[in-house]
C-alpha positions as CSV (number, residue, x, y, z in Angstrom):
1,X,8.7,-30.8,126.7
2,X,5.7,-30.8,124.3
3,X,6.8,-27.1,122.8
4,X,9.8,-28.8,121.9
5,X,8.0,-32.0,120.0
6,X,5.9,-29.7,117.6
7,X,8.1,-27.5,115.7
8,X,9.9,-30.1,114.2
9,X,6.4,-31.8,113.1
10,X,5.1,-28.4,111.1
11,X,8.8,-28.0,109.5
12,X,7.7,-32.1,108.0
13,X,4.4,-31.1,107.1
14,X,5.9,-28.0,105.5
15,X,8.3,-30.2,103.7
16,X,5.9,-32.9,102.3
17,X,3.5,-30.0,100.8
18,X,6.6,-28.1,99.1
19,X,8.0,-31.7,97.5
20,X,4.2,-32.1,96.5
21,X,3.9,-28.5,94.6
22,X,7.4,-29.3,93.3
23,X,6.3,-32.6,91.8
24,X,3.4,-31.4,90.5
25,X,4.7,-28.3,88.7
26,X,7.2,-30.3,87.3
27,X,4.4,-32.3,86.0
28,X,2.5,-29.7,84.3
29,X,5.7,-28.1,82.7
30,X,7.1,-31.9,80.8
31,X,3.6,-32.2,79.6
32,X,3.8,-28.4,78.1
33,X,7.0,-29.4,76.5
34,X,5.7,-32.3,75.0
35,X,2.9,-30.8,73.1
36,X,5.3,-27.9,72.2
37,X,7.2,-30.3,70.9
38,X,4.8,-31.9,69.1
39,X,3.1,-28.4,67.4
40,X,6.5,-27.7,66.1
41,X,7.1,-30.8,64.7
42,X,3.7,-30.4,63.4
43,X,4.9,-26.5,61.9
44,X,7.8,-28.3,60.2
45,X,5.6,-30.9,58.7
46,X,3.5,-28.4,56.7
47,X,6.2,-26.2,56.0
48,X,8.3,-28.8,54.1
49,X,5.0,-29.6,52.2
50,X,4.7,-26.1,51.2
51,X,8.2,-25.6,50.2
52,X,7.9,-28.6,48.1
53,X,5.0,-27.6,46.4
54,X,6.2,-24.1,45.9
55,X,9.3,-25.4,44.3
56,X,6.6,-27.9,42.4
57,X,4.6,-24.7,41.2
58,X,7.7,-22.7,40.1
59,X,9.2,-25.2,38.1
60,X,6.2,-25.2,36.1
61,X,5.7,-21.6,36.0
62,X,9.5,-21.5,34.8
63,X,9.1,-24.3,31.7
64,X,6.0,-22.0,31.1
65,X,8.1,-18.5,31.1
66,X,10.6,-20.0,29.0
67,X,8.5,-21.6,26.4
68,X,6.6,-18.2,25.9
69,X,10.1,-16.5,25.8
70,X,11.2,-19.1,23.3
71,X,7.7,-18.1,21.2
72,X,8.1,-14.4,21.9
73,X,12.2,-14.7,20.0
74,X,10.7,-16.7,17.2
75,X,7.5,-14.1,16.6
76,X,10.0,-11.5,16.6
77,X,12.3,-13.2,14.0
78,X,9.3,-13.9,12.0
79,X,8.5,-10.1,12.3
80,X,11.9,-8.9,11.1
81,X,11.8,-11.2,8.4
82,X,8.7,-10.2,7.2
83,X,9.4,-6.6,7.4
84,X,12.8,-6.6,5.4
85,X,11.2,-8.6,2.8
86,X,8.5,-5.9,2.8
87,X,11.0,-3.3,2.2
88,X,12.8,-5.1,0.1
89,X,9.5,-5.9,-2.2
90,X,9.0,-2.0,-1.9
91,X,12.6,-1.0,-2.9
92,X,12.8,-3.3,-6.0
93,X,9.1,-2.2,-7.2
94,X,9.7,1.6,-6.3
95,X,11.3,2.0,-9.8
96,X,8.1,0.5,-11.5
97,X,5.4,3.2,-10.1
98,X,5.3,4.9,-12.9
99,X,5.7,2.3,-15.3
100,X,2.7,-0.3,-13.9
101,X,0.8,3.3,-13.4
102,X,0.7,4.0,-16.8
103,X,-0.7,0.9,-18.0
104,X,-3.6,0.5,-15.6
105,X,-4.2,3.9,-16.6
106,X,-4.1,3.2,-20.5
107,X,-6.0,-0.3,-19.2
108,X,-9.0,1.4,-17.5
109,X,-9.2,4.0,-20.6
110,X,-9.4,1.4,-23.2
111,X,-12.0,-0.4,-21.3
112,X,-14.4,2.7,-20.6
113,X,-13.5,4.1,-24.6
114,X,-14.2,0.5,-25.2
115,X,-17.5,-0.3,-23.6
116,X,-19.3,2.9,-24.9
117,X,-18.2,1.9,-28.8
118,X,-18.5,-2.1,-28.9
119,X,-22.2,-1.8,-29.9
120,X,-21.5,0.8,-32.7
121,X,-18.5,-0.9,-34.3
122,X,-20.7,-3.8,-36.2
123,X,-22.9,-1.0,-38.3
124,X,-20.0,1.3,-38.7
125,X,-17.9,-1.9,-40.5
126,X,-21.3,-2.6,-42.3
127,X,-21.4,1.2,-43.3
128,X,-18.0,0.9,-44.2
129,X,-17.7,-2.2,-46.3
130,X,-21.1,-0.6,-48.0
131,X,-19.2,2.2,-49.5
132,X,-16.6,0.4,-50.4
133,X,-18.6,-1.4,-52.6
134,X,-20.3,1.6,-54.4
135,X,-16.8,3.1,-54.9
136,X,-15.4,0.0,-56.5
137,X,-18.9,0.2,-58.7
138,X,-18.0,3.5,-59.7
139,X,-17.2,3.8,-63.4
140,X,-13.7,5.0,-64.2
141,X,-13.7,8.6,-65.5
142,X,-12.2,8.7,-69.1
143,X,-8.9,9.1,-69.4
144,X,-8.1,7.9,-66.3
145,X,-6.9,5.3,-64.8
146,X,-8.1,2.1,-62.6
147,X,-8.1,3.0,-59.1
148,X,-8.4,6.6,-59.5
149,X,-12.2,7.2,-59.5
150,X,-12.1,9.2,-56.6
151,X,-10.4,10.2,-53.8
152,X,-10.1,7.7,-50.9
153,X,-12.5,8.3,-48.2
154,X,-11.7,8.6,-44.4
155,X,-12.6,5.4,-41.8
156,X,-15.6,6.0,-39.6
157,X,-14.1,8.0,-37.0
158,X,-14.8,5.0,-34.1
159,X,-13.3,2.5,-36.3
160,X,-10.2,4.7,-36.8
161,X,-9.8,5.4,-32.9
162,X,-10.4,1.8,-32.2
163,X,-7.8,0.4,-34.7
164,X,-5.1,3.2,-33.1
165,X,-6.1,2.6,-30.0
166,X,-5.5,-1.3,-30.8
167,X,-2.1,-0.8,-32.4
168,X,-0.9,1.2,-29.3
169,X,-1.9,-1.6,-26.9
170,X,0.1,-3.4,-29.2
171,X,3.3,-1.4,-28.8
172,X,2.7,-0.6,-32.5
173,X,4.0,2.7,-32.2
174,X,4.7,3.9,-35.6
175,X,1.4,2.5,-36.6
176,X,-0.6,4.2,-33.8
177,X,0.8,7.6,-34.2
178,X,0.0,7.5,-37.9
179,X,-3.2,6.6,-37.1
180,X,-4.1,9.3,-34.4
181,X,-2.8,11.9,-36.6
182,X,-5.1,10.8,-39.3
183,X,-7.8,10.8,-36.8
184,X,-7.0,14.4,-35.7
185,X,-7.2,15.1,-39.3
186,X,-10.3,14.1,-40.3
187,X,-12.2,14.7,-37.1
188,X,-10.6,17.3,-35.5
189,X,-13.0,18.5,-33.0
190,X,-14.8,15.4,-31.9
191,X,-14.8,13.6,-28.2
192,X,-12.0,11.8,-29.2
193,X,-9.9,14.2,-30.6
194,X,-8.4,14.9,-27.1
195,X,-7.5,11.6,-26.3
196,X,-6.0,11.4,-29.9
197,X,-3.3,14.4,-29.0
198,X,-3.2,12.4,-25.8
199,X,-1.9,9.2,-26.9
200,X,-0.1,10.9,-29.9
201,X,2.0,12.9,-26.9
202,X,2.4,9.1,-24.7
203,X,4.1,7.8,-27.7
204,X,6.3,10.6,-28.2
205,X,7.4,10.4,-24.8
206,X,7.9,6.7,-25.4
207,X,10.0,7.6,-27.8
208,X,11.8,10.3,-25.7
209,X,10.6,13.1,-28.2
210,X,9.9,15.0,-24.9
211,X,9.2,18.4,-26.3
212,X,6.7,17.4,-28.9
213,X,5.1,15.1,-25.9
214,X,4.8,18.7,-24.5
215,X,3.5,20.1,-27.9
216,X,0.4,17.8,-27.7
217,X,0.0,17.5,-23.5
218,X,-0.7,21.5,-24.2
219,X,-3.5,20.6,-27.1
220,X,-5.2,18.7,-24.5
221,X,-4.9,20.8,-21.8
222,X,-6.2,24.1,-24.3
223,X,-8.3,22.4,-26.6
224,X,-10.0,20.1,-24.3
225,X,-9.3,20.9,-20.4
226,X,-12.6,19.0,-19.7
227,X,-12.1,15.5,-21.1
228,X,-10.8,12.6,-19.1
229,X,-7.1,13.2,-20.3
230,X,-6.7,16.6,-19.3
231,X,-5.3,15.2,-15.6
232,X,-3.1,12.6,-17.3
233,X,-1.8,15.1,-19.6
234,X,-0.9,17.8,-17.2
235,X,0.7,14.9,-15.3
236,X,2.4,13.7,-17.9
237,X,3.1,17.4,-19.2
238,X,4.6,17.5,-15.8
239,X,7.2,14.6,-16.4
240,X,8.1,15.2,-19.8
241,X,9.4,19.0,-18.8
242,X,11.4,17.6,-15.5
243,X,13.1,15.1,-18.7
244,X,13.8,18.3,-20.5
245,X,15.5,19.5,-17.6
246,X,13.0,22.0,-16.6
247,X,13.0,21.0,-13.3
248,X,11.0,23.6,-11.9
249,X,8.6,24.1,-14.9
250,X,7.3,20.1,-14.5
251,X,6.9,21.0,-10.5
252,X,4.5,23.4,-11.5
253,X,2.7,20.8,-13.4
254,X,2.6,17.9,-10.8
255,X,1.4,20.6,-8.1
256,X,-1.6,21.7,-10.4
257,X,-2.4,18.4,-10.6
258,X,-2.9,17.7,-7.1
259,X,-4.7,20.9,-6.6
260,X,-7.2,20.1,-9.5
261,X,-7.7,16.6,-9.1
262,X,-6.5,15.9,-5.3
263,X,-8.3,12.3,-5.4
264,X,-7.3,11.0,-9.0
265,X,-4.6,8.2,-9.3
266,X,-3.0,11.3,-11.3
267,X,-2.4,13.0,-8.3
268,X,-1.1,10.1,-5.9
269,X,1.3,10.4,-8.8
270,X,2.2,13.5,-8.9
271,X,2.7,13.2,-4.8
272,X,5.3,10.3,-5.2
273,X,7.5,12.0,-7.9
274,X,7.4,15.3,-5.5
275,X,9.0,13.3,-3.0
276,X,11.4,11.5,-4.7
277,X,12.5,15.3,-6.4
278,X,12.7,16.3,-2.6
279,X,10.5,19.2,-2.8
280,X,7.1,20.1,-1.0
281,X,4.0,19.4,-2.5
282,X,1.5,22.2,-1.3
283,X,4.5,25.2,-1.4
284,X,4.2,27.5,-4.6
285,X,6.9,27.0,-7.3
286,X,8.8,30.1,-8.4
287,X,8.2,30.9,-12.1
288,X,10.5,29.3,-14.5
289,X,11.2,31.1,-17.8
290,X,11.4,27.7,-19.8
291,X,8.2,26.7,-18.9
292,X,6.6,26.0,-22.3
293,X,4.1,28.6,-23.0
């Protein structure tokens, strides 16, 4: 009979201790699911605070981007603007080159011509009024008549440059010419004697007497290739043959410019009316038969 009372006793202790396991396991795993539950909702938390200041950040860096794009548009405008006005400025004034060039040029001779004479002119107008006053002392021969004692005298040959030189500034042409002739006359072979022909030959071409210009561009050039015309007078030499029509002639000219003086204001000119002919500046011109000779 006792064999029969204990089986059913270790099957009830075998019971109890797998409820107890059950109940204990069970235990453990609720309390894993809590803090699972709890990390995530901790994970969630921070990444809505992210994401909120992400879309904080980009919203600024957007206002940002588009107020430099907004800066960027109106620099470029400002660019454009300033560039078409450029080339407009440099359109309108292309025509004037040789104009304004000119009279800087006839601006910085007068000055140097000027500054060497200033101290000279005062004695020579002394010297001057001096023999005017022994001439008009000078008895009158007899037979003759008043006025006539003897024949009138030349200016100092400063005073005479200076008073052409004046009158030319002045766009008193007629004037001028008559008195650089005069000064040619009397004082042919003086410093100034160049620079007479010289401005003799600008007022001809003023006048669009091209061919005499030519004429008295050449005395300069022979007669004095050392004075400080001889550039401006091949480069006006130059000019006055492409106005002539001898295109090819006046190319020769502005390239032996820029070969001879390559760093005068003559040559920069020379360069800029070889451009606007079309042709090369450094190529060799073919020989032209109406090149004056």
């Amino acid at each position: 009979m006792k064999p029969q009372l204990f089986v059913p006793r270790f099957l009830l202790v075998t019971c109890l201790l797998l409820l107890g396991l059950t109940a204990t396991s069970a235990f453990a795993a609720n309390k894993d699911m809590v803090q699972l539950q709890t990390q995530v909702q901790q994970l969630q938390e921070q990444m809505s605070r992210m994401q909120q200041t992400f879309d904080e950040r980009m919203g600024v860096m957007k206002n940002l981007v588009e107020q430099n794009t907004d800066a960027v548009n109106k620099i470029s405008a400002a660019i454009t603007t300033l560039q078409t006005s450029l080339e407009k400025q440099q359109a309108d004034s292309g025509g004037h080159v040789d104009q304004i060039s000119g009279q800087i040029q006839a601006l910085n001779d007068t000055m140097d011509e000027l500054k060497t004479r200033l101290a000279k002119v005062s004695k020579q107008l002394e010297d001057m009024q001096g023999a005017q006053q022994n001439l008009s002392s000078q008895p009158t021969p007899a037979g003759g008549q008043p006025g006539q004692a003897a024949a009138p005298q030349a200016p100092p040959p400063d005073v005479l440059y200076n008073n052409a030189l004046r009158d030319y500034n002045g766009a008193k042409n007629d004037l001028a010419a008559q008195e650089f002739s005069d000064y040619i006359k009397f004082y042919p072979s003086t410093d100034l004697t160049g620079n007479s022909y010289f401005y003799l030959a600008e007022i001809q071409f003023r006048q669009g007497n091209y061919q005499q210009a030519v004429q008295n561009y050449d005395q300069v050039l022979q007669n004095f290739p050392s004075g400080n015309k001889a550039a401006a007078a091949q480069l006006k030499k130059g000019f006055a043959l492409i106005e002539l029509g001898q295109k090819n002639a006046g190319i020769v000219e502005l390239r032996h410019v820029i070969q001879r003086y390559p760093r005068t204001n003559e040559a920069l000119q020379a360069r800029e009316r070889l451009q606007k002919l079309g042709v090369s500046v450094t190529t060799a011109a073919k020989p032209s038969a109406g090149r004056p000779q």
